[in-house]
C-alpha positions as CSV (number, residue, x, y, z in Angstrom):
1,X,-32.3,-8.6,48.2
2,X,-34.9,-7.3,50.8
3,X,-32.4,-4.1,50.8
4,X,-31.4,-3.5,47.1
5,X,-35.3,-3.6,46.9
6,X,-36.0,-1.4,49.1
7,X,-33.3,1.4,48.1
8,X,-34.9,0.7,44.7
9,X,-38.0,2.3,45.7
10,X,-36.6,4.8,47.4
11,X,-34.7,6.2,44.3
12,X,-38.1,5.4,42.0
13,X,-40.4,7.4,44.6
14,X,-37.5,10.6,44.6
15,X,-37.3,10.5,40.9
16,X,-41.0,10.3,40.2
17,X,-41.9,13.4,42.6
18,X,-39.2,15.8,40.4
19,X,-41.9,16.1,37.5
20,X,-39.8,19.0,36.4
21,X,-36.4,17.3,36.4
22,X,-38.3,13.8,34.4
23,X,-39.8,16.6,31.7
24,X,-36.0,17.6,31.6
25,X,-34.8,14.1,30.9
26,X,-37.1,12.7,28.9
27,X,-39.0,15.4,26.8
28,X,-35.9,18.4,26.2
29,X,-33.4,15.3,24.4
30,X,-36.5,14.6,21.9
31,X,-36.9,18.4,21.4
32,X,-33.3,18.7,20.5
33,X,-32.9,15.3,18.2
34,X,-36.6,16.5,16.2
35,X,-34.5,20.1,15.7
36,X,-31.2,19.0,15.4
37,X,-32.2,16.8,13.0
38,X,-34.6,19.2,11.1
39,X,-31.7,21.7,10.9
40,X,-29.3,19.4,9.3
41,X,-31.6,17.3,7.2
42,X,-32.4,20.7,5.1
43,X,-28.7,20.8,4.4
44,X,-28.2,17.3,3.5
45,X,-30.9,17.4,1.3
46,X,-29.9,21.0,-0.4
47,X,-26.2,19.3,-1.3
48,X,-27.2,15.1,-1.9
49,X,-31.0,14.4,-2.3
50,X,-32.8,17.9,-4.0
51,X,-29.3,18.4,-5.8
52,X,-26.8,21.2,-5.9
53,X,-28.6,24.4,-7.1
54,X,-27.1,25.0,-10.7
55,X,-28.2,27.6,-13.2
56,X,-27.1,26.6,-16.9
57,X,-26.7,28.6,-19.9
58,X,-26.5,26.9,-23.3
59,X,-25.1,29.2,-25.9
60,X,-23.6,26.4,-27.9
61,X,-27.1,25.1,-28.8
62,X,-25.3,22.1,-30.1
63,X,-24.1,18.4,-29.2
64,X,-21.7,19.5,-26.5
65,X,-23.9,21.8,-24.5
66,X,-26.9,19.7,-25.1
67,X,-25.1,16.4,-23.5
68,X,-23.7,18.8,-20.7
69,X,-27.1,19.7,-19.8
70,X,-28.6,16.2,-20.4
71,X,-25.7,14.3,-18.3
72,X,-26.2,16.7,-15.4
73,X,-29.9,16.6,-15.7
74,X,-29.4,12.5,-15.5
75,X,-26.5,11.9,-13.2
76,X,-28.9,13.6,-9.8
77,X,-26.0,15.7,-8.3
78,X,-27.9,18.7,-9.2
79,X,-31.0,20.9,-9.3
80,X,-30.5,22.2,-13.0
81,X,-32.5,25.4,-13.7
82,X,-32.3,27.1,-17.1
83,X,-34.5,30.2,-15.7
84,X,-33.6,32.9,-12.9
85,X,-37.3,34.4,-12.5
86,X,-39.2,33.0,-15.1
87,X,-37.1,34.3,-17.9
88,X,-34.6,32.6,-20.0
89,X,-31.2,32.8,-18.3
90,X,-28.3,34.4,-20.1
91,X,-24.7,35.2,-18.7
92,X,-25.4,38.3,-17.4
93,X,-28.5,37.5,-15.5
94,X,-26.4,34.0,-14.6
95,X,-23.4,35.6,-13.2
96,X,-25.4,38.1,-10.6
97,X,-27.7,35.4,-9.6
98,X,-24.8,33.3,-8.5
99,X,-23.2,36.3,-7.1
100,X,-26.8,37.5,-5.0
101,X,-26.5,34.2,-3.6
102,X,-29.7,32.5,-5.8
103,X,-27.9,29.3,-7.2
104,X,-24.3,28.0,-6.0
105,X,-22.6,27.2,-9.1
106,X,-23.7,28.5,-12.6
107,X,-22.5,27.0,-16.1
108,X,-21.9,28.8,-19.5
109,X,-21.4,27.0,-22.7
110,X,-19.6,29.3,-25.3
111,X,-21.3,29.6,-28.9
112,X,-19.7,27.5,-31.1
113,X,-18.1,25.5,-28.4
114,X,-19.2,22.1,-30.7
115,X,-17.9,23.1,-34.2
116,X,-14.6,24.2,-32.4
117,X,-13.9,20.3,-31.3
118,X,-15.1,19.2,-34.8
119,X,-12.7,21.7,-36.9
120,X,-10.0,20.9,-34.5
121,X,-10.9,17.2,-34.6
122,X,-10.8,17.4,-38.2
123,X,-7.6,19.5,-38.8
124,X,-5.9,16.9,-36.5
125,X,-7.0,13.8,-38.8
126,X,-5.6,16.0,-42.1
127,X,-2.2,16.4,-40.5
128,X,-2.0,12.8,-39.4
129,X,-3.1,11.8,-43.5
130,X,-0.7,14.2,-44.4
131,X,-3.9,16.1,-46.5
132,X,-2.5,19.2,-44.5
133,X,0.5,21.3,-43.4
134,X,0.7,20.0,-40.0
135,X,2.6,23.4,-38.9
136,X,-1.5,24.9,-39.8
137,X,-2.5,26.1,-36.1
138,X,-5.7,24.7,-34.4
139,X,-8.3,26.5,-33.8
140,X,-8.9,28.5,-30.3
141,X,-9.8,26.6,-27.3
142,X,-13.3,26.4,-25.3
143,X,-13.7,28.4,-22.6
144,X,-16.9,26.8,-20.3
145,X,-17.6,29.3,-17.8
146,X,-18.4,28.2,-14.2
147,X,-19.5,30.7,-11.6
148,X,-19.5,30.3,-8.5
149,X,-20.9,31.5,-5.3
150,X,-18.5,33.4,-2.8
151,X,-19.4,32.1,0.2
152,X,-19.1,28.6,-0.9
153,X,-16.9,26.6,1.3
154,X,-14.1,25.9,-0.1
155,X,-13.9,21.8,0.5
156,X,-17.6,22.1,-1.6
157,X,-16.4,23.8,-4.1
158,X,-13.5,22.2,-4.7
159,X,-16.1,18.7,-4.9
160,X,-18.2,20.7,-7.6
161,X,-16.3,22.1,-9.8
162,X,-13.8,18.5,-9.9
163,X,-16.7,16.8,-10.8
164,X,-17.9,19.3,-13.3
165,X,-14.6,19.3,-15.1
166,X,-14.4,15.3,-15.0
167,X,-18.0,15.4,-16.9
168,X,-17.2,18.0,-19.2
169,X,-14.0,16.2,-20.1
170,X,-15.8,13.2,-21.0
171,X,-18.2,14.4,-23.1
172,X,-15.9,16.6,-25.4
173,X,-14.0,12.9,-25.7
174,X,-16.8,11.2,-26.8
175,X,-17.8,14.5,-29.7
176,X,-14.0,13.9,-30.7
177,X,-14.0,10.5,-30.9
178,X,-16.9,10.8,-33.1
179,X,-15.7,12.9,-35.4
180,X,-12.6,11.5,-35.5
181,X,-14.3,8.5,-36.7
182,X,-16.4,10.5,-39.0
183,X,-13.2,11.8,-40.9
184,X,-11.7,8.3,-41.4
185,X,-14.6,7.0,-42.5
186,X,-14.9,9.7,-45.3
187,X,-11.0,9.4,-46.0
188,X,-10.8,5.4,-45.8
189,X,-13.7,3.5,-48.0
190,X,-13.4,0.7,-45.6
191,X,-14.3,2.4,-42.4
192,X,-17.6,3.8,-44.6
193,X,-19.7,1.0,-43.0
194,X,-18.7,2.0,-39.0
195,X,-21.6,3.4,-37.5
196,X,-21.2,7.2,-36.8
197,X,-21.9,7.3,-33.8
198,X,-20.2,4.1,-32.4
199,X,-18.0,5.9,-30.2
200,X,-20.1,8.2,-28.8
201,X,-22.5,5.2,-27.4
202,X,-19.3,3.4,-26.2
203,X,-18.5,4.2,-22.5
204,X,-14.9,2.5,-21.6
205,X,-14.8,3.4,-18.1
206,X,-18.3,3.7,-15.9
207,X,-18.6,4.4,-12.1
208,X,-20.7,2.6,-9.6
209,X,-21.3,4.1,-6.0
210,X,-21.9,1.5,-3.3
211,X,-21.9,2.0,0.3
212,X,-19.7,-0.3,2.4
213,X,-22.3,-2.3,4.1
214,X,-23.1,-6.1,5.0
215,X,-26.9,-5.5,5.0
216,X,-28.6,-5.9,1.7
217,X,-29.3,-3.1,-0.4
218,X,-28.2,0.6,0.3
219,X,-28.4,2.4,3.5
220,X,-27.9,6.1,2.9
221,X,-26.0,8.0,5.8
222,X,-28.1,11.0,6.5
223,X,-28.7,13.7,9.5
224,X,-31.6,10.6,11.2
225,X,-28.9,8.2,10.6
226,X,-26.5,10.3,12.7
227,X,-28.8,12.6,15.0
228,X,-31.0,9.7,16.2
229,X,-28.1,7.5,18.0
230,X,-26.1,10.7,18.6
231,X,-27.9,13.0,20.9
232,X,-29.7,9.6,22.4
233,X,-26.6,8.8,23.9
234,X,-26.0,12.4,24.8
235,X,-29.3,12.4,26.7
236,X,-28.4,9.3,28.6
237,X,-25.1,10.6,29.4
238,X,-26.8,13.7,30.8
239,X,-28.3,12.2,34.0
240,X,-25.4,13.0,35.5
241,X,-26.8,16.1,36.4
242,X,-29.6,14.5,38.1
243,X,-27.9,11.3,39.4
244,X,-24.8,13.9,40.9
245,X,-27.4,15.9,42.3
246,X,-29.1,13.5,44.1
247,X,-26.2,11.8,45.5
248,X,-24.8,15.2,46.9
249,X,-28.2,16.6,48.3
250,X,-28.2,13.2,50.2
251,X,-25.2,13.9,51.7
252,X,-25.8,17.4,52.4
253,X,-29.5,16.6,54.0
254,X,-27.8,13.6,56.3
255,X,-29.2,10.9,54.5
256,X,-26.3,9.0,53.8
257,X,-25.3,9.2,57.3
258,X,-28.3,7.6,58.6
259,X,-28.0,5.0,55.8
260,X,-24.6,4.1,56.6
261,X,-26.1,3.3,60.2
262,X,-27.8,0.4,58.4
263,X,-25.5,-2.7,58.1
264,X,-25.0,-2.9,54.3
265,X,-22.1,-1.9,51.7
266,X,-21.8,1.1,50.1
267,X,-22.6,-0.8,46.9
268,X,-25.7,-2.3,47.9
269,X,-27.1,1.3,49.1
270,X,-25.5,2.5,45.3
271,X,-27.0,0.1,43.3
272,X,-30.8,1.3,43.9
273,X,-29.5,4.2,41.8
274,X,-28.1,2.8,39.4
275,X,-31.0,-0.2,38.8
276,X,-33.4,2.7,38.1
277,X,-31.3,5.3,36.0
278,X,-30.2,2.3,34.1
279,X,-33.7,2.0,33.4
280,X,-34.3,5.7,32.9
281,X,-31.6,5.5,30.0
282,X,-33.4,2.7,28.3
283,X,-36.4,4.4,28.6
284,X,-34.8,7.7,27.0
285,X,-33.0,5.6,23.8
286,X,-36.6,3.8,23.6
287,X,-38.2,7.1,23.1
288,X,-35.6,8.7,21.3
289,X,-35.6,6.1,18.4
290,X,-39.3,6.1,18.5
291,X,-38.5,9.7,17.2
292,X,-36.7,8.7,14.3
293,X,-39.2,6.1,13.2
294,X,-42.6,7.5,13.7
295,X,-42.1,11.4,14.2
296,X,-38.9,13.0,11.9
297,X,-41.1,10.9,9.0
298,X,-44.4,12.7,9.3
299,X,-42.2,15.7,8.7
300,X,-40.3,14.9,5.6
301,X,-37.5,13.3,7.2
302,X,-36.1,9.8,6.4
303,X,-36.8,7.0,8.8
304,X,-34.7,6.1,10.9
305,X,-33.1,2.7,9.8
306,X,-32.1,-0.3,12.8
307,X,-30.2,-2.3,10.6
308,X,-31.3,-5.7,10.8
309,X,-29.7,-7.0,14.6
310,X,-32.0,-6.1,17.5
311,X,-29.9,-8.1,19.6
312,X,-27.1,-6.0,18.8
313,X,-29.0,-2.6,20.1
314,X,-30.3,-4.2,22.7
315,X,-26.7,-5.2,23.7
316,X,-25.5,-1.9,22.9
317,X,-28.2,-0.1,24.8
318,X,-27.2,-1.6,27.9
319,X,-24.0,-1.0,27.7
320,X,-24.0,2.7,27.3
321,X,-26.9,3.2,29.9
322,X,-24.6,1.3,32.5
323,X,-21.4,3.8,31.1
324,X,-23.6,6.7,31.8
325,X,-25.2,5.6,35.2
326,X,-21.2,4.8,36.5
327,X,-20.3,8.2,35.1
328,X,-23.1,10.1,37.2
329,X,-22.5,8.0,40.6
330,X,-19.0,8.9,40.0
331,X,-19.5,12.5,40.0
332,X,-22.0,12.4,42.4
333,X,-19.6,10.6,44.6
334,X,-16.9,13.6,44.2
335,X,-18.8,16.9,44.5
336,X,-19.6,17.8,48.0
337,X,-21.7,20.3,46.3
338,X,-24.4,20.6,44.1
339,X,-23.3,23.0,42.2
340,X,-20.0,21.3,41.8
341,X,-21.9,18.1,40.8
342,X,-23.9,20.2,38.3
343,X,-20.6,22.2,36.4
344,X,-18.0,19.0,36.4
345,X,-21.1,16.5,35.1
346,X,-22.5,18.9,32.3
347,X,-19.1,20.4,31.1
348,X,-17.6,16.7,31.1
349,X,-20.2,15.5,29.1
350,X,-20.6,18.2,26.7
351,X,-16.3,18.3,26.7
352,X,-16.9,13.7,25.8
353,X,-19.9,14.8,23.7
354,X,-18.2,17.1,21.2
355,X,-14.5,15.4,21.0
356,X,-16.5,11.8,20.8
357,X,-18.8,13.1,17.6
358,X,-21.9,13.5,18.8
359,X,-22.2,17.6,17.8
360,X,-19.8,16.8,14.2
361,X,-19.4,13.9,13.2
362,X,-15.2,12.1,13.7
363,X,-14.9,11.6,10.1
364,X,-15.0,15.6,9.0
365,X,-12.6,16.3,12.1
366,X,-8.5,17.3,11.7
367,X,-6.5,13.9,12.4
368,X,-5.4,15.5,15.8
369,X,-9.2,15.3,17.1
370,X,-10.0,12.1,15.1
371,X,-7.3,10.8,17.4
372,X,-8.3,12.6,20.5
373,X,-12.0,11.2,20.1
374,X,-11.2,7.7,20.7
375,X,-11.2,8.3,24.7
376,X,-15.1,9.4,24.6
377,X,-17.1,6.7,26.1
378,X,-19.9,8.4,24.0
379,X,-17.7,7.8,20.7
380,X,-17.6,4.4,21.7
381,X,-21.3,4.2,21.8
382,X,-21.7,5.8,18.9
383,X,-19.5,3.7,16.7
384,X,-20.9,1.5,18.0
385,X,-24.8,2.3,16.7
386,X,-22.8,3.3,13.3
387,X,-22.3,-0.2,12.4
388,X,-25.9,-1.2,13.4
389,X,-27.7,1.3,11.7
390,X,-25.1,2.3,8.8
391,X,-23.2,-1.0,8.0
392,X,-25.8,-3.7,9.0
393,X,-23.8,-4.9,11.5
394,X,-24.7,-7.8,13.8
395,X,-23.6,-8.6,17.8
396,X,-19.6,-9.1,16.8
397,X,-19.5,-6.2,15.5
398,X,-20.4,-3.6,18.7
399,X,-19.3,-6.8,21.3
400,X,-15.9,-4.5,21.1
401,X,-17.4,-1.1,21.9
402,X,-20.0,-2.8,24.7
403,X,-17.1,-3.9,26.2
404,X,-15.0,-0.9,26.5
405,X,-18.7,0.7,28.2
406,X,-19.1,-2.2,30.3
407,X,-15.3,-1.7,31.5
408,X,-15.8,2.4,31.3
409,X,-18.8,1.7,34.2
410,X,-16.3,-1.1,36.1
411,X,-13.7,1.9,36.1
412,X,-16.2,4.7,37.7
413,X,-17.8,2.5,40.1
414,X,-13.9,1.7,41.3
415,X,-13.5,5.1,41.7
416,X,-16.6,6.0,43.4
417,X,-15.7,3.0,46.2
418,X,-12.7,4.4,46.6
419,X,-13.3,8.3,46.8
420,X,-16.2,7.1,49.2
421,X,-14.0,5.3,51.7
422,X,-11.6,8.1,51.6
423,X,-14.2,10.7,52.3
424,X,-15.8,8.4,55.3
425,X,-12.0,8.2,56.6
426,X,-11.5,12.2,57.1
């Protein structure tokens, strides 16, 4: 004990005197989460909270393009504007504002757009009553206009302009159900007592979105939700760098060898490294989520949400600082240089970092790398947070995920034994 103690120190007093390398670890990872985070919030709230960026142009002035306009206005998918510079928007002003980039998607009801549904409503009824020749043609269809702008991705647009059409759709239903009931009640005295506009405040189907989570109420996913956890873990795994390079300027300085003169294990001598960058990890997560709840929100960024078991982070925590100390003695117990130590820990953890969905998140990933990012300790990890912070998940639900860390550090420090006995051999 006397020992582990005492190689405890040791590590605590190296660490402490590298005030450049402890600015690196713990002040650069909340740099990059605040901008990260500040980056990607702007375009979360541009598509999902603030709305899509329409521009609408009613020439109709009647009951279709005034419910387009109303339903949009009420359903929050979208920033409606009827202006492009303080004037009154038309088409042409409409179509080169989309195109210059101003709004994403613009809209254009057609004059007349209403009274076409009602004639062709009411020409249908006559030929079904036989009042008509049912070989008399209908009149022309609507054309709605949507613009959009070019650079649009293409997975967005396709989102848009779905929904647009679905909303659209419903509402010339409901004006042709009306009028369809208006006809029949002029042609049938009995239907002369049903309301008028019965069918247009009836609503058959109706559509509820609700996020898949066991805690109470909604959690929205947003870029705190994801940053927060993400580069947290990313900063943890980083001490490789540090960790690696201590290890192999021991070894290059003679250090080890005069250790190794004392008569203790490897392991014992090992563990005073990993005790205190285990608790440099905890100290970086403990930071880094005091970002996301006190600092991202004084700037107009949501709060980070724990989810509602702090046993389950604290579990979680662990686990992921004992992956990423394992990770850096193992490199450090490979490289006979520092340089080595520097280029195999920082490219491996950026290569686990971006294939585990810490840089893009798994779900918008091709199956291939979905598949591929299941062997990132730092995927683990951050599934892990998902379903504390996203789902309201307790301790049974990241025991799974602390388990494959826990075995991920069992795994390095197996391999650092062994690549250490080999090296001590030649």
């Amino acid at each position: 004990m006397i020992k582990l103690l005492a190689a405890i120190k040791k590590e605590a007093l190296i660490l402490l005197r590298d005030r450049v390398g402890l600015a690196v670890l713990f002040l650069m990872p909340m740099i990059l989460i605040f901008v990260m985070t500040l980056i990607q919030d702007s375009a979360f709230k541009s598509l999902n909270e603030r709305g899509i960026p329409i521009v609408f142009v009613d020439n109709d002035k009647d009951s279709l393009g005034i419910s387009i306009a109303q339903g949009l206005l009420n359903s929050g998918m979208c920033t409606l504007n009827f202006s492009i510079d303080g004037k009154p928007a038309t088409s042409e002003m409409l179509e080169k504002a989309v195109s210059d980039g101003k709004f994403l998607v613009g809209v254009v009801v057609p004059k007349g757009a209403t009274e076409t549904i009602r004639n062709n409503v009411k020409l249908l009824v006559n030929q079904t009553l036989g009042e008509i020749d049912s070989l008399q043609k209908q009149s022309d269809s609507i054309e709605i206009s949507i613009f959009i702008d070019p650079i649009t991705k293409k997975s967005f647009l396709t989102s848009v302009t779905s929904s647009l059409r679905e909303f659209i759709s419903e509402i010339k239903t409901k004006i042709m159900f009306q009028t369809f009931s208006e006809e029949l009640s002029e042609l049938i005295p009995d239907k002369k007592n049903t309301p008028k506009n019965a069918f247009a405040q009836s609503q058959i189907i109706k559509y509820k979105e609700v996020y898949a989570s066991k805690q109470i109420g909604e959690i929205v996913p947003n870029a705190v939700q994801h940053n927060v956890p993400a580069w947290a873990i990313f900063a943890m795994f980083f001490i490789v760098l540090p960790l690696a390079g201590s290890m192999v300027k021991e070894k290059n300085e003679g250090s080890v060898l005069r250790l190794q003169t004392i008569p203790t294990s490897f392991l014992i001598l090992i563990n005073g490294k990993i005790v205190v960058y285990i608790f440099v990890c905890l100290i970086q997560l403990a930071l880094m989520l005091s970002v996301g709840l006190f600092l991202l929100p004084m700037f107009g960024l949501p709060t980070l949400n724990f989810g509602n078991s702090f046993s389950g982070i604290i579990i979680l925590s662990f686990a992921t600082a004992f992956a990423a100390t394992g990770y850096g003695v193992m490199m450090g117990t490979i490289a006979s240089t520092e340089q080595q130590g520097a280029i195999m820990g920082s490219l491996s953890v950026l290569l686990f970092s971006a294939i585990g969905g810490v840089w893009v998140p798994t779900y918008v990933m091709p199956e291939l790398m979905r598949n591929i990012s299941i062997v990132s300790p730092l995927n683990w990890s951050l599934n892990g947070f998902y379903e504390l912070f996203l789902r309201g998940g307790g301790i049974a639900d990241v025991l799974g995920a602390a388990l494959k860390l826990f075995l991920f550090f069992l795994l390095t420090m197996s391999v650092s034994i062994i690549v250490n006995k080999f090296k001590r051999k030649i």
